[in-house]
Legacy VTK file of the C-alpha trace (Angstrom):
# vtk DataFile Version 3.0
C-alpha trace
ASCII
DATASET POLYDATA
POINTS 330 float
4.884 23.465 7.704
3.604 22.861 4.207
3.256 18.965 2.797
2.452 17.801 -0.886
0.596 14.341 -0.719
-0.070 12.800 -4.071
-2.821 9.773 -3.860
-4.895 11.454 -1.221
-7.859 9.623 -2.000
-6.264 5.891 -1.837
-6.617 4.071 1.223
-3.554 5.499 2.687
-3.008 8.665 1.421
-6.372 10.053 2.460
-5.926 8.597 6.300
-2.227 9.961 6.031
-4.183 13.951 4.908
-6.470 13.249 8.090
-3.044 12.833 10.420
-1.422 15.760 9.279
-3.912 17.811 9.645
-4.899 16.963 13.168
-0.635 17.754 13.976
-1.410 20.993 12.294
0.075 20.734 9.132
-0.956 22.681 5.806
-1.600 20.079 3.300
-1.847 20.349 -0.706
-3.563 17.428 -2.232
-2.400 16.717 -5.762
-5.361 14.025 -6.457
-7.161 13.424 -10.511
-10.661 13.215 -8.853
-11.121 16.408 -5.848
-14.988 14.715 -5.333
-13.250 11.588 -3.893
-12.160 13.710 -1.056
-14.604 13.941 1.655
-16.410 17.204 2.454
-14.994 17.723 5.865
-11.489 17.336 4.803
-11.803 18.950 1.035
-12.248 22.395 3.180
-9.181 21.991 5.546
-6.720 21.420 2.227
-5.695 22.964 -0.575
-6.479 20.778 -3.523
-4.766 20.870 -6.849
-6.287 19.061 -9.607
-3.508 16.678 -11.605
-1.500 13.688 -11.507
1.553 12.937 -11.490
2.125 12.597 -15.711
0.715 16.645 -15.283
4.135 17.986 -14.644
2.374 21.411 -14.663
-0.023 20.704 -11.995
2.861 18.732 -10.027
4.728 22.489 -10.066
1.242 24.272 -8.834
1.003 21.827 -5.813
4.760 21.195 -4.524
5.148 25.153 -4.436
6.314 26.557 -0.851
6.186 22.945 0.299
8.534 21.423 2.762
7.846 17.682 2.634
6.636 15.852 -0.166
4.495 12.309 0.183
4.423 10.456 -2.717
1.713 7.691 -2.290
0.061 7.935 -5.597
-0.130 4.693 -7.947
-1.199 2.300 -10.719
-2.109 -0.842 -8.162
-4.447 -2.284 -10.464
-3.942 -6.081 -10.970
-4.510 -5.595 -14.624
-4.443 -3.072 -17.775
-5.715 -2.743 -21.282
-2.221 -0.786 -21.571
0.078 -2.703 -19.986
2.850 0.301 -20.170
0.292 2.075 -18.109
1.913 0.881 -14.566
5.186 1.884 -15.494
4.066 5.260 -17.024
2.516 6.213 -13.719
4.835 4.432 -11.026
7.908 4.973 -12.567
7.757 7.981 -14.609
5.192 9.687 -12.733
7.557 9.033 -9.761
10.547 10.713 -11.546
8.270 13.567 -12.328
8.035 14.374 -8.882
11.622 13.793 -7.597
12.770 16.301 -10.286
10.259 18.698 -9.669
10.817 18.121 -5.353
14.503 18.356 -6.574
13.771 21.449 -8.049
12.224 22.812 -5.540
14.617 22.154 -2.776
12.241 20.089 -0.846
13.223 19.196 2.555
12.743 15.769 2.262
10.571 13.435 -0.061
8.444 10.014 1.310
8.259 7.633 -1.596
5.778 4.581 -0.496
6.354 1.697 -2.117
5.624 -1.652 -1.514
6.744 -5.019 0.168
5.558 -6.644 -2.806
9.176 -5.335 -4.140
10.970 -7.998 -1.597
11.947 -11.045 -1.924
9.368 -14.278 -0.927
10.538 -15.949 2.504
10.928 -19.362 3.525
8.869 -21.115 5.796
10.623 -19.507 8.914
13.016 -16.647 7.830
11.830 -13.357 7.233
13.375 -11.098 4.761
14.285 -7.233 5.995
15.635 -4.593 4.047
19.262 -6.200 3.415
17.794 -9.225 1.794
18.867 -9.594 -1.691
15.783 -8.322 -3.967
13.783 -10.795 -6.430
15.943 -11.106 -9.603
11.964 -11.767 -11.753
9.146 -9.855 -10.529
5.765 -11.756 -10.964
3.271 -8.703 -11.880
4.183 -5.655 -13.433
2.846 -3.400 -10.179
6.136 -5.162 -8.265
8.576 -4.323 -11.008
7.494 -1.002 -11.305
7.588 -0.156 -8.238
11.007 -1.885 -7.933
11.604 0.501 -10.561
10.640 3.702 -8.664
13.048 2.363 -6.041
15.377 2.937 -7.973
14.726 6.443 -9.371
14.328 7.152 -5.693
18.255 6.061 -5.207
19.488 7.947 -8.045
17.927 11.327 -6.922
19.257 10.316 -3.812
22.589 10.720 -5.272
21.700 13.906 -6.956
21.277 15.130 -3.513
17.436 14.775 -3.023
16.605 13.818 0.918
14.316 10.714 -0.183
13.441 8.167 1.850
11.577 4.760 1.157
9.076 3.258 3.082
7.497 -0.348 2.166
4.269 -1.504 3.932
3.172 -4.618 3.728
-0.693 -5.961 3.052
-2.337 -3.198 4.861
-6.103 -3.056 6.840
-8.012 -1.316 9.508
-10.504 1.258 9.270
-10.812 4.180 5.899
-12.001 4.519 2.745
-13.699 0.702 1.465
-11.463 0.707 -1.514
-9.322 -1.213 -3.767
-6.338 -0.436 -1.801
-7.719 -1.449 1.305
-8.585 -4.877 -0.340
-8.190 -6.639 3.265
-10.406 -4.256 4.819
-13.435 -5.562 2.052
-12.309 -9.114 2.771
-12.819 -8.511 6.387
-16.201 -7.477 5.700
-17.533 -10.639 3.088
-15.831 -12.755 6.289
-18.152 -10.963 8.589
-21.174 -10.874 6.430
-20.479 -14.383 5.112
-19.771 -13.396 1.625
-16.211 -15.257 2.255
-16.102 -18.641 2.236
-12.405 -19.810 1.042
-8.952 -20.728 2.307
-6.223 -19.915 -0.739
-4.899 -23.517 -1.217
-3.568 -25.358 1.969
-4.288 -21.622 3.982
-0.787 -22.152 5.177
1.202 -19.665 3.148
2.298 -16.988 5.486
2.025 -13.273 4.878
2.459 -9.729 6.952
-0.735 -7.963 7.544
-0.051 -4.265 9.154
-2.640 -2.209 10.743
-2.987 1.109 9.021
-2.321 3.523 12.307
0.679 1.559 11.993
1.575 2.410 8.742
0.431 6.718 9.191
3.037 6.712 11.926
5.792 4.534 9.968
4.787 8.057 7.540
5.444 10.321 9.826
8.355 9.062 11.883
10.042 8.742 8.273
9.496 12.400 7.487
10.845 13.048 10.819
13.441 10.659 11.891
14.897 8.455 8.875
18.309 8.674 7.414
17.796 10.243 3.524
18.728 7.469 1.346
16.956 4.292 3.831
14.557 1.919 3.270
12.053 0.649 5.992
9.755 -1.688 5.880
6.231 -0.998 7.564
5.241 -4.820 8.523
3.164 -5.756 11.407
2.226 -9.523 12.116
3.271 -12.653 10.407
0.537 -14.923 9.865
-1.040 -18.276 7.778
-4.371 -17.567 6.294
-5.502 -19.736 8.411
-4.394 -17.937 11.131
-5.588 -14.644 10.130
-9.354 -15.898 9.748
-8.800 -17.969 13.148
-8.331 -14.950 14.804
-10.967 -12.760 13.000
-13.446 -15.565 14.167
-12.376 -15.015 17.466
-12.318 -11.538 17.928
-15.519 -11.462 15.049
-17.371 -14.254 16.828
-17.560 -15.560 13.280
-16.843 -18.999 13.183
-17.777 -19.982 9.500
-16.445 -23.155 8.322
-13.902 -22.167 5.326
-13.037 -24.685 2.168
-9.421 -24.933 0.967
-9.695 -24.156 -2.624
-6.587 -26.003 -4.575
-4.715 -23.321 -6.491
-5.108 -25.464 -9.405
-8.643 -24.741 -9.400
-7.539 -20.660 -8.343
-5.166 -21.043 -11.291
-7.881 -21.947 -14.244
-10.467 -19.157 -12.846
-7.482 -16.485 -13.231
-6.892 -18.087 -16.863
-10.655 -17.468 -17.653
-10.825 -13.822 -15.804
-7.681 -13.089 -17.843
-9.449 -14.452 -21.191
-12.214 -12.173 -20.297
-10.077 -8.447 -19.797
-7.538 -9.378 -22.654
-10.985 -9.978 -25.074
-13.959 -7.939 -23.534
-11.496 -5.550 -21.419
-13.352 -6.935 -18.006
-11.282 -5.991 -14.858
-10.104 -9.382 -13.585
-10.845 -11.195 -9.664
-7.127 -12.163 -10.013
-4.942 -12.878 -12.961
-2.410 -15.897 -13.029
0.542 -14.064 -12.032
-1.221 -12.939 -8.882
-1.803 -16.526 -8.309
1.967 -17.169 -8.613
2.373 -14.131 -6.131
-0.055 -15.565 -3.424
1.418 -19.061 -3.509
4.978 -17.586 -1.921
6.037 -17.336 1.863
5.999 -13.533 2.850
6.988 -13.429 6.564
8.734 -9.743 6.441
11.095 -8.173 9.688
10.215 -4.299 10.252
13.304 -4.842 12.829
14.887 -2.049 11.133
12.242 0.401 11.632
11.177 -0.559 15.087
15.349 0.635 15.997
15.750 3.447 13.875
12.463 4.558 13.670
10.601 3.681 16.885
7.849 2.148 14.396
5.565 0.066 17.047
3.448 -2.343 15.804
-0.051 -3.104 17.052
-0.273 -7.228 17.201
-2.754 -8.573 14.848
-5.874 -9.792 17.310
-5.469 -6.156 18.675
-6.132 -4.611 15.127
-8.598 -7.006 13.993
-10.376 -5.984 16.698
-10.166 -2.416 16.149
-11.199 -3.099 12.780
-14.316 -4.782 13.386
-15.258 -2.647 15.497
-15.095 0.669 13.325
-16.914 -2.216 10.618
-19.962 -2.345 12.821
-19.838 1.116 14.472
-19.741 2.956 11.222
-22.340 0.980 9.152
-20.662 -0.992 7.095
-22.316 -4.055 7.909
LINES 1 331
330 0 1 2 3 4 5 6 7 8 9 10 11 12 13 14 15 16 17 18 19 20 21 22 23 24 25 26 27 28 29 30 31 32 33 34 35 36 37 38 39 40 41 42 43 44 45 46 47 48 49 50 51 52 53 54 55 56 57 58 59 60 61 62 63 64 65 66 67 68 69 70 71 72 73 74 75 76 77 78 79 80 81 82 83 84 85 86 87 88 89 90 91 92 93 94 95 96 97 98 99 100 101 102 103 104 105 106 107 108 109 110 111 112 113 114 115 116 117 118 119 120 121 122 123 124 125 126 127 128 129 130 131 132 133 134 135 136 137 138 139 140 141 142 143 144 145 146 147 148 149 150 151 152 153 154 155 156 157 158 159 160 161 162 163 164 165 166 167 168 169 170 171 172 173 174 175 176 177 178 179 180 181 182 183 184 185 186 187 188 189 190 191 192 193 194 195 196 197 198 199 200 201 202 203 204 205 206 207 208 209 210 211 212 213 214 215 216 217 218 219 220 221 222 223 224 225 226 227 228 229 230 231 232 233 234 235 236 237 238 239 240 241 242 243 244 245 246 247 248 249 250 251 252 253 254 255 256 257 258 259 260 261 262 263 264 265 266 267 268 269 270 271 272 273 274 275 276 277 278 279 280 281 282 283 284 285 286 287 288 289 290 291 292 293 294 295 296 297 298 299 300 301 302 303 304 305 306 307 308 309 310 311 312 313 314 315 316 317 318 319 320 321 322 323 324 325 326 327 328 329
């Protein structure tokens, strides 16, 4: 069977290509850059050079395909053009559910991301039936709030779609920008990390990314068309998350609460910076807004439909420290 990844070089997409291939799938990589794919895996694919605004090159790569994944996105935290995330995660989304649509595809992944739910309380996650935020803080979130709901309305027109959301993903692949935890892992480790965000006692869900490959693949294979799942693993404080990297790391640097106040006015000045001198910004003040909420997620939904299984948060830390050391990245 024949699959049509977009974003093959993120952080997910490319360890998604790697899993496919090893189950013996044929795999055409729709990606802007075909360098950014490693050597070993550039001659096991078929590679189409594109994106997804190239409706053209969208046609070349979805042809004879089965299964579509749709990973590719504008995740940056900030743009020159600030139409430019909705350009490429909402319309470059509806470019490919018309052209899967028009292809009969068997059924279309469309990852999106938890950063479309709702903040929690203190002790209540949210899950997929949790009403959604009625204001988005960053313009990534609405959009792909936005793409959501493309995916619903080719739903309708008969497309087998499916939405999967993971949450703040890490573990071992490409050192990116969308494996952001990953590189904070590493300045922990090589004590290039020194700071809690505010109190450290704002909760989030950190999932380990072999966790979130096979939330991929038992959505392509098992998911009712029209569903939402969300691919969470562990709930956990900041301060918990660096307690147990120390652990498993034997790490144990002594880390500074930094008051968002203080957070808040360096986000005003990096702002200053990419709105005058178009430098990409640390963090921008909505971001600040967006870490100083409660995100304790349930993937309930996908561990009983799905058989999603997560691995518990010491377990991938480890694992991820591990491949840090092992592969040279320290």
């Amino acid at each position: 069977m024949k699959c049509m990844v977009t974003g093959a070089t993120g952080f997910i997409g490319s360890r998604l290509v790697e899993e496919l291939i090893s189950r013996g799938y044929q795999v055409n990589a729709l990606v802007r850059s075909p360098g950014k794919i490693p050597e070993p895996i550039r001659e096991k694919i078929n590679i189409f050079q594109g994106d997804v605004l190239d409706e053209n090159s969208i046609h070349q790569a979805i042809k004879d395909c089965s299964i579509v994944f749709h990973l590719a996105a504008f995740a940056d935290i900030w743009a020159k053009d600030q139409m430019l995330p909705y350009k490429i995660n909402v319309t470059g989304t509806k470019n490919i559910l018309s052209a899967s649509l028009k292809n009969n595809i068997r059924r279309v992944i469309y990852t999106s991301s938890a950063g479309t739910l709702s903040a929690s309380d203190t002790l209540k996650p949210v899950d997929e039936n949790t009403p959604l935020p009625v204001i988005y803080e960053t313009d990534y979130e609405l959009s792909k709030r936005q793409a959501e709901e493309l995916c619903m309305e080719y739903f309708k027109l008969g497309l087998n779609i499916v939405v999967v959301n993971p949450t703040r993903v890490f573990g071992p692949g490409p050192l990116n920008k969308s494996n952001s935890m990953t590189l904070l892992i590493k300045k922990y480790m090589t004590g290039k990390w020194r700071f809690l965000p505010g109190s450290g006692k704002y909760t989030g869900n950190y999932v380990f990314i072999d966790d979130v490959i096979n939330g991929h693949l038992l959505a392509m294979d098992t998911a009712l068309a029209g569903e939402k799942y969300i691919l969470g693993g562990s709930n956990a404080t900041f301060v918990e998350f660096f307690n147990n990297l120390a652990e498993i790391s034997g790490k144990h640097y002594k880390l500074m609460p930094l008051p968002f106040s203080l957070i808040n006015i360096y986000s005003e000045m990096e702002l200053f910076m990419a709105e005058h001198f178009e430098i990409m910004p640390v963090i921008t003040p909505a971001w600040v807004r967006r870490y100083r909420q409660h995100r304790l997620v349930s993937s309930r939904k996908a561990i009983e439909d799905l058989g999603y299984e997560i691995t518990p948060l010491p377990q991938a830390l480890g694992k991820t420290v591990q491949w840090l050391q092992s592969s040279g990245h320290l």
